[in-house]
Backbone bond lengths (Angstrom), bond angles and torsions (degrees), N, CA, C in turn:
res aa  C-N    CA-C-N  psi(-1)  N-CA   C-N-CA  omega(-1)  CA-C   N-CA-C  phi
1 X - - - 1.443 - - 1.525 108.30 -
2 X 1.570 123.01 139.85 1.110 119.21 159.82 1.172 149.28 -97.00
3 X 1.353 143.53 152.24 1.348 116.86 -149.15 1.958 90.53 -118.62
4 X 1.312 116.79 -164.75 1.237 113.81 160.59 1.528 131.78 -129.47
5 X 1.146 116.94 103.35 1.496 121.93 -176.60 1.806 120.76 -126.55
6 X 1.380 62.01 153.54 2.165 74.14 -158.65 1.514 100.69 -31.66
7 X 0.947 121.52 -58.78 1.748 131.89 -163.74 1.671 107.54 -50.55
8 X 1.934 105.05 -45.78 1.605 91.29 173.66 1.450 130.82 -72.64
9 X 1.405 123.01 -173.55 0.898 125.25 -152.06 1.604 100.17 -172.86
10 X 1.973 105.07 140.17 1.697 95.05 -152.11 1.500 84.23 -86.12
11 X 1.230 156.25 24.02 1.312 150.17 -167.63 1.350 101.47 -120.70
12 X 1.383 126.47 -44.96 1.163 138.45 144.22 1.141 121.55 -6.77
13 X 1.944 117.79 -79.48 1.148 143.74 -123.96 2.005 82.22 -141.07
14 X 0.911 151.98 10.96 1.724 136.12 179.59 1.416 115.11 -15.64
15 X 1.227 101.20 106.69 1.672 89.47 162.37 1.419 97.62 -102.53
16 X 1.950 80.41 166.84 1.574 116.23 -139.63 1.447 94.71 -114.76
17 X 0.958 166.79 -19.80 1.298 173.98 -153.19 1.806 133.66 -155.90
18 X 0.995 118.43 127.39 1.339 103.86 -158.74 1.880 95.61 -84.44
19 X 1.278 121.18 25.98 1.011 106.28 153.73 1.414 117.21 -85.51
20 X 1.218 106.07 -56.25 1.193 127.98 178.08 1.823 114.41 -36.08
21 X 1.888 106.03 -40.32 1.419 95.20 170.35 1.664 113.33 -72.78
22 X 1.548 120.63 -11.38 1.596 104.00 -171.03 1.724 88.80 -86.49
23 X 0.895 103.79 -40.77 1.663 85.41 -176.21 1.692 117.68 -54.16
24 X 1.353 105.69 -35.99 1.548 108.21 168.92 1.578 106.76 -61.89
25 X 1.160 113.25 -49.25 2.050 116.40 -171.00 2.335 85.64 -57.65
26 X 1.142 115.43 -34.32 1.582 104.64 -147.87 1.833 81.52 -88.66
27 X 0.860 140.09 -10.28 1.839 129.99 -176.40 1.706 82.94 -92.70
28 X 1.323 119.16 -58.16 1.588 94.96 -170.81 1.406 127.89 -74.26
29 X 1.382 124.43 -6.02 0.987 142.20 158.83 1.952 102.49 -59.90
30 X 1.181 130.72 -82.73 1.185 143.67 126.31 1.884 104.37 44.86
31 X 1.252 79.92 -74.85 1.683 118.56 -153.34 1.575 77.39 -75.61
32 X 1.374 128.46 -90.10 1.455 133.20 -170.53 1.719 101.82 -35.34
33 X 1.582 134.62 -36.30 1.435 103.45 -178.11 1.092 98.64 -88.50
34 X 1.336 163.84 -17.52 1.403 146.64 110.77 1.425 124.18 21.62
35 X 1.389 100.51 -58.47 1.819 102.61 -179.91 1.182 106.02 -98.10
36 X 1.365 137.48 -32.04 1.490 132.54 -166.28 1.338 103.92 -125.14
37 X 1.182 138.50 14.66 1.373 125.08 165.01 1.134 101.54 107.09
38 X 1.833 114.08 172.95 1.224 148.80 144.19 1.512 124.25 -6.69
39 X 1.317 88.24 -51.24 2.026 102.93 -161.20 1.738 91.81 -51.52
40 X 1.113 120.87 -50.25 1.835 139.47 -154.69 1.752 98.31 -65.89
41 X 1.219 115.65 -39.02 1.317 124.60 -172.84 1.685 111.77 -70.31
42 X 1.897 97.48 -49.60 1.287 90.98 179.46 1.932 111.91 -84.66
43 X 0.969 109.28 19.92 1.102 93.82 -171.12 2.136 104.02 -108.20
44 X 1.329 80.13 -43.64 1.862 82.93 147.91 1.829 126.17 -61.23
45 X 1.040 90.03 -43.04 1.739 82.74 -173.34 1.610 111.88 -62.10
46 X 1.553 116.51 -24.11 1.665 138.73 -160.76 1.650 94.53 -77.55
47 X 1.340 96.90 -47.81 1.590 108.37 -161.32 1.894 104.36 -85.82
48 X 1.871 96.66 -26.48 1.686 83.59 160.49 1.398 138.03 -67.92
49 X 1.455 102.83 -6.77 1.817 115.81 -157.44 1.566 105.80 -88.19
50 X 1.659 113.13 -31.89 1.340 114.01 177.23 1.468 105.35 -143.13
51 X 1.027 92.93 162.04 1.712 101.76 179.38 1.282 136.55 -122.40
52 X 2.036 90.46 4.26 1.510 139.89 175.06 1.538 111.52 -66.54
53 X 1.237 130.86 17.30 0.995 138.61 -152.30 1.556 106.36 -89.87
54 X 1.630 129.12 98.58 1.338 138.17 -176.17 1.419 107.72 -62.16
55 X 1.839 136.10 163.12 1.069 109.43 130.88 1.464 168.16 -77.07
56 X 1.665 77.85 5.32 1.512 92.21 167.20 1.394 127.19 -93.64
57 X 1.550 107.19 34.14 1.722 124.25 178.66 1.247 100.21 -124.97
58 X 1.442 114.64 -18.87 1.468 118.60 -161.73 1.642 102.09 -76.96
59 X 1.140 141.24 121.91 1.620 124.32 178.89 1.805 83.52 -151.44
60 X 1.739 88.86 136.32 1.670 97.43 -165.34 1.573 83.32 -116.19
61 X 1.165 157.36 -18.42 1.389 127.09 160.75 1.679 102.18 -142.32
62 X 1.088 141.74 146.86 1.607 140.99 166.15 1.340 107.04 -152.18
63 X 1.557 94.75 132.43 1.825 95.52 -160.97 1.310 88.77 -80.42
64 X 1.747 121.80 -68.29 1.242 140.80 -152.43 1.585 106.00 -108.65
65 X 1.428 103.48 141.49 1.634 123.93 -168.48 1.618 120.11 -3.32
66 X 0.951 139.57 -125.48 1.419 116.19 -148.42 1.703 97.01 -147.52
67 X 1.211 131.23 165.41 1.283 143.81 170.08 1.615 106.18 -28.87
68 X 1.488 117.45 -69.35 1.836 107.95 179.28 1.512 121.06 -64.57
69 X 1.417 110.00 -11.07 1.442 92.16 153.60 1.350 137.29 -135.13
70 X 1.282 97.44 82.22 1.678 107.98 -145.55 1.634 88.34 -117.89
71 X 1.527 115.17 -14.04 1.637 123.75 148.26 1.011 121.71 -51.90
72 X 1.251 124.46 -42.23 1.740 130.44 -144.99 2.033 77.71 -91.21
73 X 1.115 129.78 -39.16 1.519 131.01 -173.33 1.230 110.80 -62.46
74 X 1.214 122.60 -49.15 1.664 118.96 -179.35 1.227 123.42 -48.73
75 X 1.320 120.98 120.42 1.580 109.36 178.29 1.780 123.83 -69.74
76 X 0.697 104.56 140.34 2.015 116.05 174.56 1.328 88.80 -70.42
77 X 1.251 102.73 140.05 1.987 115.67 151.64 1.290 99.75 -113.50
78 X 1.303 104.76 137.03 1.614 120.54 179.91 1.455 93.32 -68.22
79 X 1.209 106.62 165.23 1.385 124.94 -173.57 1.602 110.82 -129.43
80 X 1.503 113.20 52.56 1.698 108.17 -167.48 1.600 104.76 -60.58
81 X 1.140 98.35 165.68 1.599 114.13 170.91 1.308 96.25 -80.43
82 X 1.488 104.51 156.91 1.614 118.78 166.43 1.636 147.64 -17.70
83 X 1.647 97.57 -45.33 0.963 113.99 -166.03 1.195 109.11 -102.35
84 X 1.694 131.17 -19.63 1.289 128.68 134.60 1.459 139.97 -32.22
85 X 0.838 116.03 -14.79 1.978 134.40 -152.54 1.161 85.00 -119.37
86 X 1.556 103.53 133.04 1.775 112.64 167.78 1.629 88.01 -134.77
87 X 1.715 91.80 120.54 1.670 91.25 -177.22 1.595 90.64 -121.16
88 X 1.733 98.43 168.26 1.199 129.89 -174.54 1.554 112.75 -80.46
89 X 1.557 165.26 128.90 0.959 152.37 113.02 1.572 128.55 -76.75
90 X 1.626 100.65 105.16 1.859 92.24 -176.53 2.026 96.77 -133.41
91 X 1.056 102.61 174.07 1.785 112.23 -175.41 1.655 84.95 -109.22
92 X 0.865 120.54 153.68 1.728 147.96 -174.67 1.148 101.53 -170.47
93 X 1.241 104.14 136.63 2.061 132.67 168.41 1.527 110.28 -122.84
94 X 1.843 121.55 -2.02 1.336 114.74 171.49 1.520 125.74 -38.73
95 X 0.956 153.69 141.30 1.541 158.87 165.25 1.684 95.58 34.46
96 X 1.559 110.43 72.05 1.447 101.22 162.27 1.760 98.95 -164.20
97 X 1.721 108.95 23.01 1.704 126.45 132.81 1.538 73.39 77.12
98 X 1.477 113.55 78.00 1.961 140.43 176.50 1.506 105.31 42.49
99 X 1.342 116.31 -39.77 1.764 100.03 -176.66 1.492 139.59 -55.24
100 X 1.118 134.11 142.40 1.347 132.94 -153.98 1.619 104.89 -96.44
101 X 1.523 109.59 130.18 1.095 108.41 157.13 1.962 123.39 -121.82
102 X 1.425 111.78 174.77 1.662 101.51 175.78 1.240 83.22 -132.22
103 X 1.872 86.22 122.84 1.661 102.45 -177.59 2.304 84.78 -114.49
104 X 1.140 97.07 129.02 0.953 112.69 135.81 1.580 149.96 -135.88
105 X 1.717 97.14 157.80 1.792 104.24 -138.61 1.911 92.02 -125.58
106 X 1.038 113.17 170.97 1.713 135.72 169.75 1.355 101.18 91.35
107 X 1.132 140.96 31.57 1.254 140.21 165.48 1.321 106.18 -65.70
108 X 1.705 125.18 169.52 1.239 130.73 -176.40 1.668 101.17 -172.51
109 X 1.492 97.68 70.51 1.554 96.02 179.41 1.961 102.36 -159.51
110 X 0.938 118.99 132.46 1.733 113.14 177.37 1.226 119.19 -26.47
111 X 1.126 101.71 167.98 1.773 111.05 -164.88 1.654 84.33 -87.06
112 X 1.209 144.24 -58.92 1.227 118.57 -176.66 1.470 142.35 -46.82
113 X 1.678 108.24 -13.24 1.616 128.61 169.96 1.080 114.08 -79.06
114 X 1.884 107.84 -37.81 1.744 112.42 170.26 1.554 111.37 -82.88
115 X 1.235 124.42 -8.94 1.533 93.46 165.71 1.762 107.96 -104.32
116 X 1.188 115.67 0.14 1.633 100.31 160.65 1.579 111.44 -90.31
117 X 1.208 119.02 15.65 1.680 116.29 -173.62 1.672 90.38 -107.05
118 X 1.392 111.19 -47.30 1.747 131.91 155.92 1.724 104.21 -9.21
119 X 1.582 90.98 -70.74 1.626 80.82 -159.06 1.647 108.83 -95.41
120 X 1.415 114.24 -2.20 1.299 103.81 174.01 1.989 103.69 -80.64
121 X 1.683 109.44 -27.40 1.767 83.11 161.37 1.591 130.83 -79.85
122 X 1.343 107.19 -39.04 1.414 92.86 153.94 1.220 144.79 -9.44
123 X 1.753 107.01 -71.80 1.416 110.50 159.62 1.473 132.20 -59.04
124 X 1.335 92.94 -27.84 1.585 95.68 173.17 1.282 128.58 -56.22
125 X 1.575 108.17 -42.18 1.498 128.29 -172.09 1.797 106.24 -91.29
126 X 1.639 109.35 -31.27 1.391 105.27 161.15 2.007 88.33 76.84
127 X 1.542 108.63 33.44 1.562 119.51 170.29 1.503 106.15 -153.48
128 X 1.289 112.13 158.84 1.035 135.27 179.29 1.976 135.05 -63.63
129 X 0.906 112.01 108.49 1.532 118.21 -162.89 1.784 121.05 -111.32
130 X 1.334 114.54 167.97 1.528 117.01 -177.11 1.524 85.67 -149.67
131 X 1.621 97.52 157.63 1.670 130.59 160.13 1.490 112.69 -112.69
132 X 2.168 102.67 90.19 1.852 87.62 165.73 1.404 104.65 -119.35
133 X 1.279 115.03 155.46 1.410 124.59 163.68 1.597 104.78 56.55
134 X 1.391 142.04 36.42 1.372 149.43 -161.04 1.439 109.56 39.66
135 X 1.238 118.90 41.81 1.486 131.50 149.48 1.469 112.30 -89.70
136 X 1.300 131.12 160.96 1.226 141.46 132.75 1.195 122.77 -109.89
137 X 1.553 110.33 135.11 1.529 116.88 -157.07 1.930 94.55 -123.32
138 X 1.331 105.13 106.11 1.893 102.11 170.14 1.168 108.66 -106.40
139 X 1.480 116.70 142.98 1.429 118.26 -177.24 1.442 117.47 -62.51
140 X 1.393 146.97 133.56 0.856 150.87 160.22 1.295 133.33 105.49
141 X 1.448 153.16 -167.03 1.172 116.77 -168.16 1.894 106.75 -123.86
142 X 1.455 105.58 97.55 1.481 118.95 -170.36 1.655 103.70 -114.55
143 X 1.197 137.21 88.42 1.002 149.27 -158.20 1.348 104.13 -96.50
144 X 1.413 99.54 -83.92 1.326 132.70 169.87 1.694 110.75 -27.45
145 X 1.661 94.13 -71.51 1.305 93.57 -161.27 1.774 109.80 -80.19
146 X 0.930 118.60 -1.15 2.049 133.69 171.95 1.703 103.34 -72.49
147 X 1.621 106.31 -55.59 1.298 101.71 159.90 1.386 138.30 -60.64
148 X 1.276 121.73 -42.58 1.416 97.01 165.95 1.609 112.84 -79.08
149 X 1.316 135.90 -16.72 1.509 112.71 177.88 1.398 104.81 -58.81
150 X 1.516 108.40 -35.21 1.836 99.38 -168.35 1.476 98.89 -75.76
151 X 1.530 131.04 -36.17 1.925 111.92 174.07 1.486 101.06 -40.00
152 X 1.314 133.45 -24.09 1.741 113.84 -121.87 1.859 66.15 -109.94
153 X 1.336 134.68 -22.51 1.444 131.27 -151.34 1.024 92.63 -102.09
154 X 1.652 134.62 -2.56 1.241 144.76 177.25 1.893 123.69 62.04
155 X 1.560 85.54 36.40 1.779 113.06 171.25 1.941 96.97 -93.70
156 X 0.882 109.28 146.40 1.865 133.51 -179.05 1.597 96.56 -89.60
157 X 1.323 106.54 61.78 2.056 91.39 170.29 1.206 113.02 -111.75
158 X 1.263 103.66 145.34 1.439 121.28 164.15 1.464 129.57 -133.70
159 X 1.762 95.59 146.53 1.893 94.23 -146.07 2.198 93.57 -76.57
160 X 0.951 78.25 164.40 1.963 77.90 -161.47 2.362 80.18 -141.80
161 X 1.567 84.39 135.11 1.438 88.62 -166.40 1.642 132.60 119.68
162 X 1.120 146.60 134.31 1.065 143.82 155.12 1.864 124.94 6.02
């Protein structure tokens, strides 16, 4: 049997049988619950018992509870009505290589309310738009006129900016 020490070397030492390598994998295995505990031992002994092992059993790190309730984790976004929401309208050209966009931000309603609110400004502005991070981003610089469609949609915005 072989053991493992700094000095050997598997070129050295070849093993010859693939028994011989699980018995080598089971001393360093061995050796590791030695240094780190328990957890290493049972987790070999689990994985010695079957070999039936799906990948949907297989899970290599999970902070919080388990696959069926991985619902109960997701957060809800409230979905206020309109007139709750006090959003931001400003023009920014930061990291988007000088061109202007009007991102507006403070919304608090699902991504499916912001992309039908999406394309009704779009059309409004008759330019091109994105949904990131519960922003809406329209091409170009419509300040003015984004703010009053959203008074008229009965959202609380105010243009914030230059």
């Amino acid at each position: 049997m072989q053991t493992w020490d700094e000095g050997s070397s598997a070129i050295a030492n070849p093993i010859k049988s693939f028994s011989e390598f699980q018995e080598s994998i089971i001393i360093r295995l061995d050796w590791l619950t030695c240094v780190f505990g328990t957890e290493m031992a049972s987790k070999r002994t689990s994985s010695q018992g079957s070999n039936s092992n799906s990948d949907s059993q297989r899970i290599v790190y999970r902070e919080f509870g388990n696959a069926e309730s991985a619902k109960a984790l997701e957060r809800g976004v409230p979905d206020l009505p309109p007139n709750q929401q006090q959003v931001r309208v400003q023009a920014s050209r930061k990291g988007r290589k000088g061109k202007t966009v009007t991102v507006i931000s403070g919304f608090q309603a699902s991504p499916e309310t912001l992309a039908s609110l999406l394309k009704q400004l779009k059309a409004q502005c008759g330019a091109g738009g994105t949904l990131k991070e519960n922003e809406i981003e329209i091409q170009g610089d419509h300040t003015q006129k984004l703010a009053q469609v959203l008074t008229q949609l009965g959202y609380k915005a105010k243009v914030s900016g230059g």
